[in-house]
Each structure stands twice: as C-alpha cells, then as structure tokens.
N, C-alpha and C positions, 0 to 999 in steps of 0.2 A: 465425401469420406464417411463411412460408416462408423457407426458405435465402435465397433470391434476394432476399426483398423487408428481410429482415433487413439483408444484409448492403448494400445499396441505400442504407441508410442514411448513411452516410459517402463521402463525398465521396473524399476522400482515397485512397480504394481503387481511383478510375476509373483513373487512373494508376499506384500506386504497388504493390510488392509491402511493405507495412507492418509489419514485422515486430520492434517495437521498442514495443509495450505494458507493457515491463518498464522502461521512463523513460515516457515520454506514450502514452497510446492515442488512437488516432484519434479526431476531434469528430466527432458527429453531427448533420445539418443542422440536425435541431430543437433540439439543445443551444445552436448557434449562434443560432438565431434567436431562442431565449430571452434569451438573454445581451443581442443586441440588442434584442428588444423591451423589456425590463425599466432596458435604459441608457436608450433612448427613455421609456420612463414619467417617469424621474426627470429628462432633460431637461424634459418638458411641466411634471411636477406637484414637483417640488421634492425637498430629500434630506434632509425633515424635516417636524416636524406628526405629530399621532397616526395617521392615513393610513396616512403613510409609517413611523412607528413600530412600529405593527401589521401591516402587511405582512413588515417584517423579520423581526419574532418569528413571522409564519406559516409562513413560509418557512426558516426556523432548526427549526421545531418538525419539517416534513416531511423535510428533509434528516437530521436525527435517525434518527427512524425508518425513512426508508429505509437509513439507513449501520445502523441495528440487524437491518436485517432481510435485510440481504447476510451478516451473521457470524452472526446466528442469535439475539441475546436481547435483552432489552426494550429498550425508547429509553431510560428512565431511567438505565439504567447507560451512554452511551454520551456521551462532551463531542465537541464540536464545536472541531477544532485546526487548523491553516494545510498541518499536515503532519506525515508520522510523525516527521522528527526531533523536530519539534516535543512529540510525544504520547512520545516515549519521556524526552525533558529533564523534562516535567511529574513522570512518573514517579521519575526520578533523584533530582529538586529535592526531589518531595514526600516521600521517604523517610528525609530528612533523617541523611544514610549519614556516617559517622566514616572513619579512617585503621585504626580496630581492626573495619571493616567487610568484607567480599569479594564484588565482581559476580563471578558466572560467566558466559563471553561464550564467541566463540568466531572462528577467523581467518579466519571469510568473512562477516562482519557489515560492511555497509553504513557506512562514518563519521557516517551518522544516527545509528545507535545505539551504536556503541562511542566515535565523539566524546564525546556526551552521560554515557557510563560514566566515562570517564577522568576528567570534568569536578568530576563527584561529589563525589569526596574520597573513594572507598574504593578498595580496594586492588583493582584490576581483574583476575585470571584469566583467562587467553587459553588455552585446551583445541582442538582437532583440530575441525572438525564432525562429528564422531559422537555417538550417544548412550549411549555408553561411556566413552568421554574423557570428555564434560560430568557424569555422576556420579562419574568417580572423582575430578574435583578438587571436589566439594564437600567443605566440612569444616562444623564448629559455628560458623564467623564469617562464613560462608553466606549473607546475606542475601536473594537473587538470584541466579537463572538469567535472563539475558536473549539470547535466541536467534530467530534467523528462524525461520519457520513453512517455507517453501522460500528456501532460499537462493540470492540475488540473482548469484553466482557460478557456479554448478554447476548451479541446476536441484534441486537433492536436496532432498526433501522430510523433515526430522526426523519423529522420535515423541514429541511434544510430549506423549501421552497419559503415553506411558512413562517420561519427565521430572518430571513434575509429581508421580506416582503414588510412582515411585523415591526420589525426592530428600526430598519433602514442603518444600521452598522453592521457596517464591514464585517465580511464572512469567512473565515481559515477553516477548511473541511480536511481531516486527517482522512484519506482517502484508501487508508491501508486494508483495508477489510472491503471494500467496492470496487476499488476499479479494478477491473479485469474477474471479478466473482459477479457482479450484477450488472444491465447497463446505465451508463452514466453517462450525463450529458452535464459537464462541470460550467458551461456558458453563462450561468446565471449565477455565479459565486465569483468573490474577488482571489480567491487562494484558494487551490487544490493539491493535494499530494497524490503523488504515486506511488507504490512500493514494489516493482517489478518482480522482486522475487518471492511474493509469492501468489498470488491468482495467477499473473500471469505467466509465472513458471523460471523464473527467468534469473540471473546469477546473482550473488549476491552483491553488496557494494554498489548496487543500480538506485535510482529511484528519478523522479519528477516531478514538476512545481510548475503549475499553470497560475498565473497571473494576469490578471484581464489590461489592469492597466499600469505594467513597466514602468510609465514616467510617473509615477504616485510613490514609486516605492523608493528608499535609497540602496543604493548598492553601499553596505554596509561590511560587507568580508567578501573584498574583489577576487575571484579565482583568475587563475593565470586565462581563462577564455575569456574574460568579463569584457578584456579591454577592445575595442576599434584601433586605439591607437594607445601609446602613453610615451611621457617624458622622463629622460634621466632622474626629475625629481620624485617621480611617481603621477603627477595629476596620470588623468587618464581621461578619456573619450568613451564612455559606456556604449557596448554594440548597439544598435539598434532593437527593440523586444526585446523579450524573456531572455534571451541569452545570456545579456547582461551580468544574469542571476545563476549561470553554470557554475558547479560549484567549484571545482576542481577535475585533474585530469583522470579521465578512468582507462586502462589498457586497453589496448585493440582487443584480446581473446575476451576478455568481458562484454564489449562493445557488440564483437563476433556473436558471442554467444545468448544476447539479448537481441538482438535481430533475429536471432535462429529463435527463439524461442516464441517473440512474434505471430511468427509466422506459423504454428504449431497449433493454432488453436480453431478449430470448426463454427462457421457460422450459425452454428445450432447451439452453441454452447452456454448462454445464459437461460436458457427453457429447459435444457436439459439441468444444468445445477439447480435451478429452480424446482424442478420436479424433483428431485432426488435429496434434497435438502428437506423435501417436504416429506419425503417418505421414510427418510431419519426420524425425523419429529414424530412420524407415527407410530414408529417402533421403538421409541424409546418411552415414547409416554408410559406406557404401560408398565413400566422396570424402573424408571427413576424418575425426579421431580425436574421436571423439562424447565427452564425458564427464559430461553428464545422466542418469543410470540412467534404464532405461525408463518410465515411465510413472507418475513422481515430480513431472510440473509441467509448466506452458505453455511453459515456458522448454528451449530447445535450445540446449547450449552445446560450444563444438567447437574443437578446436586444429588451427588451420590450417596449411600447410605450408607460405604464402606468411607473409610479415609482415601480421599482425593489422590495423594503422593502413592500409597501404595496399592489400589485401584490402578493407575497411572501404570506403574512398573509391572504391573500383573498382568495387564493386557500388553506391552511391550514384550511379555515373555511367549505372549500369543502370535506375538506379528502383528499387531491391533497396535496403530502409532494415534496417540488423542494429546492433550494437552491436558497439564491442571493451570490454575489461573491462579496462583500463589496466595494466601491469605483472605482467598474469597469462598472459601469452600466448594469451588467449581471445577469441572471438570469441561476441555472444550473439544468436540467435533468439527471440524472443517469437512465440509464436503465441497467437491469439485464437479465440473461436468464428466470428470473422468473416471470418476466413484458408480462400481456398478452394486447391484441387488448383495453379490457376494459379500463385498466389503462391509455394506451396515449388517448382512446376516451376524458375522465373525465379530463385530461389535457388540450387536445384540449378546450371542453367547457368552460372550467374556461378561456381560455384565447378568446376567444369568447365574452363573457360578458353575 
C-alpha cells in the first residue's frame, strides 16, 4: 500500500489538516462502514439468539488479539476496557491499596490516571516527570509507579525500561499516546493501557489492559464477561487470564468497527510517524517555543506567543485541527503516519499569521 492510497483512506483528510490523534484519530471509511454495516445486521437479524451471541464473542476474541498484537504480547494477557481510565481504575481497584500504601505518579499524567490514583485510598506521590524524580520518591510502602509511557503534555517519552529495572515496583504505563503512534513491546511492564481511539484510529468507547500476571491482581469490579462460571449468590469462577479484567459489554458495530480499524493501518507506519513527527518539530521551531524533545513521540507540543485558546480557534477556522492543553500554556500537535508535508505546511501558516 502506498502513501497515497494509505492515507486515501480517511475522509476527513480531504479537507482538514488533522492534527489532533492524541484525543480521536481520524475514522477510516471502511471503519465507518463497518460500524454501519454491523448496526444494519442487528436491525435485520436481532440483538440476541446464539447467532447473535456468537458473533459478539467472535468479534471480542479478534479485537483482543489485534489490541495484543499492537503492544507486542499474547491476547491472553490482554482484557478488553471502554477506556484507559477505565483500565487503569481496574488496576487501582484490583490492588486493594490501604492509607499505609504509596502510588508513585507524576505532574503530567492525564486525570485518567491520577483521578483513578487518588481514588484508591493510598497515599499518592506526585514526583517531576523524569526518571530520576520517580526513583528517588520510591521508598518500602511503594506499591506502584504509574506513569505514561509519552506524556500526553510534552511529548517526552520516559525510560520505562529503566523504571521497572531501578525501582523493582510494579509498573502501570498509561499507554494512550504509544500504542499504535510508536512501537511497543508492553512484555516487560506489569500494566499497560490501550486507547484505541486514537493512534489507532478506532471508535470510541474502546480501550485495553494488558497484565502480565491475572492471578496477582483482584477482580475487584467484575463485568458481566469476568465470570467462567458464578452462583445465584454471586461468588464467581474468574475466566482464565486477562479476561477476567473485561470490563463491560461493548456493541457489535463498535467491536465491528475496531476490527476494521485494525486492519487499516500499513506496516510502514511507525517510521513514517517518526519521520514526519520530526519534520513538524523542524518547522515549528523556528515560529514557536517547541518543547517535545526531538524525536521522543507523535506528539508536537509548543508554547505559543499568541493565547493558546484563541490561537486554537483561529487555526480551526483554517481547517488546522491542534489541541490546547488547558492551563499549561500549551498548544498540542498530533502527528500521524497519515499526516503529509501539506498538513504541517497549513500549520506552519496559520502560526505565521
């Protein structure tokens, strides 16, 4: 598949310079027409019956393995969530954490996952994002590091390796800005998120939670997939692996249209974002105060010299989609592998004047 016919795929690109993958990435036609074909099925044939029972769990099973096989390790390890806050609460819940407990987090995490920290009941450590700060506040009532993998703010990509490796506690990687924008190989962390809709294109309401080892964790907010078996009273029989940790049921057109989306994306595509992520950063430098270190993430984030919010709105009237970053004086860039020369030109201009 070529550049062209790759990036063909979305609609949303005829017009727009799209640049905002780091909240929703663009849908692609055949995503959409999944979604509606699969709505259309269940209008004709019904939203129940073994048909239709078996189709869900087909469809559950593919989406699995494709969300395993964007981070790099078995489907088994891998539950099927609504969304990363979603997948990092499961984590929280399931570790059933005291007030004599300590998350280590950090002040550029997403309120997906430091809400979910607070929520807890352990006593939550807020550290610098470096990976210096985050080991020197570990101590013995440690529980948890939970930290982005690139951070949703900046763009900077941590050393998760050297986190895990330094510390020896347990690792929660907010994975919403990696997986599916750079590649990833989550095998060597105890908790990963996915956030399907946006690198990897895919609808909302989706996400996933890879967890090495299921029997460490408690199923602590059982979803109706959770169970093997259960009794009148409730006890239950937790599935075998990750499943366990599924959070709840998500529609077939959903399920549809994150299988479609899958499948949409070119084997070239992390060199390709990689390169063009880098060629953002070189054409912004020059025009604004870049502060994504080079060549640490999709993400291009920049402190502009007009006010953020209506900078923001002023390139929305261009066709130029960016983000501001609320109360941090930021403005953010998402680039994709689908992002061509055109789109940072039309950026560039708009911040030109």
């Amino acid at each position: 598949m070529t550049f062209e016919e790759a990036r063909a795929q979305f609609p949303v690109l005829e017009r727009y310079a799209y640049l905002n993958a780091g909240t929703n990435g663009p849908l692609a036609a055949a995503t959409s027409a999944a979604i509606a074909e699969e709505l259309e099925r269940e209008s004709r044939e019904g939203r129940s019956g073994s048909r239709w029972i078996e189709r869900i769990i087909g469809l559950r099973d593919e989406a699995r393995y494709g969300l395993a096989a964007v981070i790099g390790v078995d489907a088994e390890h891998v539950a099927l969530t609504e969304s990363t806050s979603r997948s990092c609460a499961i984590v929280f819940s399931g570790l059933d954490l005291t007030g004599d407990d300590e998350i280590v987090t950090t002040d550029q995490e997403h309120f997906g996952l430091i809400g979910s920290a607070y929520a807890s009941g352990a006593r939550v450590v807020v550290t610098d994002a470096d990976e210096d700060a985050i080991l020197a506040a570990v101590t013995p009532r440690t529980r948890l590091i939970a930290t982005s993998h690139i951070l949703w703010t900046t763009g900077r990509r941590l050393d998760l390796a050297c986190l895990r490796e330094r510390s020896g506690v347990p690792l929660l990687v907010d994975g919403a800005q990696s997986a599916g924008a750079v590649e990833v190989d989550a095998g060597g962390f105890d908790f990963y998120t996915v956030s399907p809709q946006k690198w990897l294109c895919g609808p909302e309401q989706t996400g996933g939670l890879y967890v090495r080892d299921p029997e460490r964790l408690r199923v602590a907010t059982p979803g109706h997939f959770a169970a093997a078996s259960y009794e009148p009273s409730g006890a239950f029989e937790p599935k075998p692996g990750a499943a366990r940790f599924d959070s709840g049921f998500t529609s077939g057109p959903t399920l549809a249209g994150l299988v479609a989306a899958l499948g949409t994306h070119p084997d070239w595509r992390y060199e390709r974002a990689a390169a063009t992520a880098a060629r953002c950063h070189e054409l912004l430098s020059g025009l604004v105060e870049v502060v994504t270190p080079p060549r640490h993430s999709t993400l291009v984030a920049f402190r502009p010299s007009a006010d953020p919010t209506e900078l923001v709105a002023a390139l929305d009237r261009q066709d130029v989609i960016v983000r501001e970053l609320p109360g941090r004086n930021l403005v953010r860039a998402a680039v994709g592998w689908w992002t061509n020369e055109d789109d940072l030109e039309r950026l560039a201009a708009g911040l030109r004047g």
